[in-house]
N, C-alpha and C positions, 0 to 999 in steps of 0.2 A: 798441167795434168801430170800425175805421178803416180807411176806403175806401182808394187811392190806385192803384184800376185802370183811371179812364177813359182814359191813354193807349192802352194794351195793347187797351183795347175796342174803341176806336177802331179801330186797324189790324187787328183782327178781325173787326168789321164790314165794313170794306173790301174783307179777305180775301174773307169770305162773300158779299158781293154782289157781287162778280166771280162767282164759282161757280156763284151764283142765277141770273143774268145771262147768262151761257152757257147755261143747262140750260133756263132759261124764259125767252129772250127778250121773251114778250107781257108780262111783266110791266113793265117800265120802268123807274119812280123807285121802284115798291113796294119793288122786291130790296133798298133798304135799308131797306125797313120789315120784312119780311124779316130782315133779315141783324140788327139791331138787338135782333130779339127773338131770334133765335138768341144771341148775344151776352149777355144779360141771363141767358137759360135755364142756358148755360153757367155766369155767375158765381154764380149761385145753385147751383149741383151743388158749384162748388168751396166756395162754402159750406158745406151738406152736410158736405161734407170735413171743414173746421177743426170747427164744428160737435160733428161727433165725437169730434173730440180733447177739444173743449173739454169736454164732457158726460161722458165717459169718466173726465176727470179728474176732475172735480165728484164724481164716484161714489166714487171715490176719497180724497176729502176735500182733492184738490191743488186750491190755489187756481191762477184764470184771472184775467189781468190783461187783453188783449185779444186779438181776432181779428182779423189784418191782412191786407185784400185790395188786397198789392202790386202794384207796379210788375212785374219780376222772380219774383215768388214768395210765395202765401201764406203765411200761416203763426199758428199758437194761442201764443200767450207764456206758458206756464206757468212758474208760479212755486212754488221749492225743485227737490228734488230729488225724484225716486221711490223709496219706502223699500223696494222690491221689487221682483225680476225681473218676476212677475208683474205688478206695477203699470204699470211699463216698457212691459212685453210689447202690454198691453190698450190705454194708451192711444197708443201707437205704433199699432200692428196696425190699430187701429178705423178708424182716415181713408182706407187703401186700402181697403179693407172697402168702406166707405160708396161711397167712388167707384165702384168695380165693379161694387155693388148700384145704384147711380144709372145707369150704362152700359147693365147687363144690363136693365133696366127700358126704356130710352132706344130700343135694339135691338129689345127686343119690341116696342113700342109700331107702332114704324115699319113693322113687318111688318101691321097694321093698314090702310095706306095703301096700295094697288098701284104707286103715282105719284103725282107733285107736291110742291111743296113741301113740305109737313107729313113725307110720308116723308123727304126729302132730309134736311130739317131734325133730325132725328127720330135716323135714322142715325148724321147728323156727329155730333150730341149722343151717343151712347150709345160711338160708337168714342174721343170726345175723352175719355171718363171711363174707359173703359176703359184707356187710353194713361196718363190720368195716374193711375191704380191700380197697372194694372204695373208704372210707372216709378219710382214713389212704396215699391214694395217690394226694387225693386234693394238690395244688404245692403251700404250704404256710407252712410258721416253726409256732408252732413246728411241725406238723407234719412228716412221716415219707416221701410226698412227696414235703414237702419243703427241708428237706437234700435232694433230689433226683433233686430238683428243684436248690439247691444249686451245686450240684456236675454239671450238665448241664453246668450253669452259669459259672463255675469256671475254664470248661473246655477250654469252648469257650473264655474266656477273659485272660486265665493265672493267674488270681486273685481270690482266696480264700474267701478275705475280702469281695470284689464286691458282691462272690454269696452268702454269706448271708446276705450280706443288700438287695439285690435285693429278696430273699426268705424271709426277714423278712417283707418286704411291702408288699407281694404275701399275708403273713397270716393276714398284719394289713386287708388286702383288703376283706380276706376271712371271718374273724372277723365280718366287717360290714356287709357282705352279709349274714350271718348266720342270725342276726338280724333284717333282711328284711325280713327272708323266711315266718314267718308264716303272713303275710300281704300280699308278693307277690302268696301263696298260695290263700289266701281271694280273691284277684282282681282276679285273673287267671283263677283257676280250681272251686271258688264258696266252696272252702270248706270254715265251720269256726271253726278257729283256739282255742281253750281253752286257761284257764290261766295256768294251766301245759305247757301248747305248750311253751306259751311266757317264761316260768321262764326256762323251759330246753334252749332255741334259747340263753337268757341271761347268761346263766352260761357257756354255750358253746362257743358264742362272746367272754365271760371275760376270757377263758381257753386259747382261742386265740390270743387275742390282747396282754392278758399280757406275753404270752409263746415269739410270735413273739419281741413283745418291750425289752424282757430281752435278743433275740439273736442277737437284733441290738445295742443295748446299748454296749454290749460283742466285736462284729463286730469294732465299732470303737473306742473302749478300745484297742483291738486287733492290731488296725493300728499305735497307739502311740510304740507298743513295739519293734517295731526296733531303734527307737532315743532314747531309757533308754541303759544306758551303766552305769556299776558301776564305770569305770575310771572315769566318767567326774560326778556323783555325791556321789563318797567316798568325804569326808570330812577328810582332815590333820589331823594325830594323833600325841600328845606329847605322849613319853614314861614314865612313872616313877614306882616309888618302892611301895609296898603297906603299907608303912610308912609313906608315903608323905602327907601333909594336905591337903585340897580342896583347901585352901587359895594357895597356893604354888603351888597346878598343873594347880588353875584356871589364875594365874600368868602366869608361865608359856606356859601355853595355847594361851594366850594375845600374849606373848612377840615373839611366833613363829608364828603367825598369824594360830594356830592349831583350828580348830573345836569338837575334841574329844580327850578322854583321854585313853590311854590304862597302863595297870597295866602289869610289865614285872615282872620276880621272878629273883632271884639271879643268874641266870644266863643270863638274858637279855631276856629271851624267854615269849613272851607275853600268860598270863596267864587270863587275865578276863577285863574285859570293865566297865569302868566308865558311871554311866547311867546319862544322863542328866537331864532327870524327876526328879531323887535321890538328885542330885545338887542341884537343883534352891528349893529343900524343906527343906535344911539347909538354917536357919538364918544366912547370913553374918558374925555377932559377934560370931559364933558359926563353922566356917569353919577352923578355925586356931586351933581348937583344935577336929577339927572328920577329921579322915583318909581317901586316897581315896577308902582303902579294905572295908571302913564300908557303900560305896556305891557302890559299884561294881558289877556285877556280872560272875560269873566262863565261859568262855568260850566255850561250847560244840561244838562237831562235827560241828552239823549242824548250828553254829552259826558266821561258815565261809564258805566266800564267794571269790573266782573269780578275778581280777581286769580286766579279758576281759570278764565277762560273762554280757547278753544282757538282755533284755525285758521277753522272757519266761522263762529263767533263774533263775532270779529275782524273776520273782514271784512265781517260785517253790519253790524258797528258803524260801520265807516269808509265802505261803503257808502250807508247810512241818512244817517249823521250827517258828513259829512265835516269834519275839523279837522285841527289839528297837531298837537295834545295832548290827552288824554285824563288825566283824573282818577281814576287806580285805586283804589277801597275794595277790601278783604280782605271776609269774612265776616262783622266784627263791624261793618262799616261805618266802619271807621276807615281815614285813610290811606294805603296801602301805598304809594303814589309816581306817577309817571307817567307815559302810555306815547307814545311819539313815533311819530307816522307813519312819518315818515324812518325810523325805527331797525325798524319791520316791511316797509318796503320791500327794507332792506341782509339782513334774513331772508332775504328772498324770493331775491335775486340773489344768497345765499352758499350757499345748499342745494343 
């Protein structure tokens, strides 16, 4: 779990003991003792919140990696994807759920109090969690009822992909209406709008648009990854000794029409990868006399891959394990050749 809300507290507590301040003058320096725990009460609700998501997923079997109580905006890290609308659905849905039920509790509570702070306190708390419930089920990503808007979509069509590009234009849309409100308030209801209005409506549009644009961008990155196959972009490997010159494997390489070099040890067993970056920064005249071991690098675990492994595959690997070359085995564990970053990157920008 990682903190990084005391700014935002701060100018919350502010907020709130101005309010206090006004409304109970006899109080004093308390309004921020006050206003501090109103503050705290709040971050704990939004708690709550992630909270649910996070537990929801749990239920699920989706791993949580953390709970983040930002700067801008909480939020639960899950990790992979959801293998069902439903799943989608539930651990989307849950965190306005929770907030509302945190609010509707907040609101009762305060009806308990005739007067005085505990009701003030009590109130603001229950209308803040209702606010950020409602807002939190608007049907636009990022949001939490653009996932919810996405799982609909995805239900009804069979396509994943579909429902977040259809959820991510939901947020571009919501984005721009965010940035109408305090105008469409002016024309409407005759309120006028401040320049605080307008910079919060702006920071909120830009929290929008750019949330939603990075989960469409994702969306059809996302559709490319069933035609990446590392069969069809390993690249031919020559085998040789780590004694072998550049000159002679880069021959080599030529004469078997190979794109990569792999480095085998005394017993043929492929030990480390010739890097190509490494290559092309020896001078020519200078390749006949440096080895392929003095540009290689050792092969680890994760710096093999697959010869049937696909699009999410791929990119867990490169992910995880990030390199420039990858060691392909086939099925029987033998060589099949091997795969270059670059050359899944030129995939990605030709599809």
């Amino acid at each position: 779990m990682r903190f990084t809300w005391l700014p935002v507290a701060m100018l919350l507590a502010v907020g709130f003991a101005a309010i206090i301040g006004q409304q109970f003058p006899e109080l004093g320096g308390w309004r921020y003792a006050a206003a501090f725990a109103f503050v705290v009460a709040f971050t704990l609700s939004i708690l709550v919140h992630e909270l649910a998501h996070a537990l929801m997923a749990l239920r699920f079997g989706i791993g949580v990696s953390e709970i983040n109580l930002g700067f801008f905006a909480a939020g639960t890290h899950i990790e992979g994807e959801r293998k069902s609308p439903l799943e989608e659905f539930a651990v989307s849905v849950v965190g306005p759920i929770a907030s509302l039920v945190v609010g509707g509790l907040a609101y009762l509570g305060s009806r308990a109090f005739d007067e005085g702070v505990g009701y003030v306190a009590l109130w603001e708390l229950g209308i803040a969690n209702l606010i950020v419930g409602v807002t939190n089920l608007l049907p636009g990503l990022p949001l939490d009822g653009g996932w919810v808007l996405r799982a609909i979509v995805w239900k009804f069509t069979g396509n994943m992909h579909t429902g977040t590009i259809v959820a991510a234009w939901a947020g571009r849309l919501l984005a721009i209406s965010v940035l109408a409100v305090p105008v469409l308030l002016e024309e409407i209801w005759g309120w006028q709008p401040s320049m605080i209005d307008f910079i919060i409506a702006l920071l909120v549009g830009f929290f929008l648009w750019t949330g939603s644009t990075a989960s469409l961008m994702q969306a059809r990155l996302r559709r490319k990854l069933p035609s990446l196959q590392v069969r069809t972009l390993a690249r031919r490997a020559v085998a040789v000794h780590s004694g072998t010159p550049i000159s002679e494997a880069v021959r080599l390489a030529g004469q078997t029409q190979a794109g990569a070099v792999v480095v085998i040890d005394g017993e043929g067993k492929p030990h480390a990868l010739v890097s190509e970056n490494a290559v092309a920064a020896v001078a020519p005249n200078q390749r006949p006399w440096t080895t392929v071991s003095e540009v290689s690098t050792a092969i680890g675990a994760g710096h093999i891959i697959g010869v049937n492994d696909t699009g999410e595959e791929i990119l867990a690997t490169l992910r995880e394990h990030p390199a420039s070359e990858y060691l392909v085995l086939d099925a029987s564990g033998a060589v099949y050749g091997v795969l270059a970053t670059a050359d899944v990157e030129r995939a990605f920008r030709s599809r």
